[in-house]
N, C-alpha and C positions, 0 to 999 in steps of 0.2 A: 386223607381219610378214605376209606373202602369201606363202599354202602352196598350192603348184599341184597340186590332190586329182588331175586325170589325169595325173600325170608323176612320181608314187611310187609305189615299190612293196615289198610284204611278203612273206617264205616263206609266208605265210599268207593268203587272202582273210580270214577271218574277223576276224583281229588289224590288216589292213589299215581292217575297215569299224570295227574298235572304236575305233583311232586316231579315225577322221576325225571320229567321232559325240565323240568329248571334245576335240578340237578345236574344234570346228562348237560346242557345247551348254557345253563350260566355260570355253575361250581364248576366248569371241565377241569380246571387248574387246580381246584383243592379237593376235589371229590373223585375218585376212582368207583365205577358201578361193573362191578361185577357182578356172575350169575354164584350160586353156591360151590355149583359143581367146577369153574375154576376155581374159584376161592382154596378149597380142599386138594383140587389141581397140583397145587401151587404152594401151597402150605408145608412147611418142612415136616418131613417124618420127625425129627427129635424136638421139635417144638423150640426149636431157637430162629433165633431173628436170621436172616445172611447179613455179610456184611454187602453195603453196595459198591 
């Protein structure tokens, strides 16, 4: 999964940064956290998958 950290948000900064620190520190294996700007980076111009 790819979690875009600048494009969510919390009632709370603080519960915002605790998210992201057990995201980032305990999903490392199933969570990808990118910023948007690689996201879009990275993202095919024609809109299809690569193969890997």
């Amino acid at each position: 999964m790819i979690l875009v950290v600048d494009a969510l948000c919390s009632s709370a900064d603080e519960t915002h940064d605790s998210m992201m620190k057990i995201y980032m520190n305990r999903f490392g294996q199933q969570v990808e956290c990118v910023t948007t700007e690689t996201l879009l980076a990275n993202w095919p111009a024609d809109g299809r998958a690569r193969s890997l």
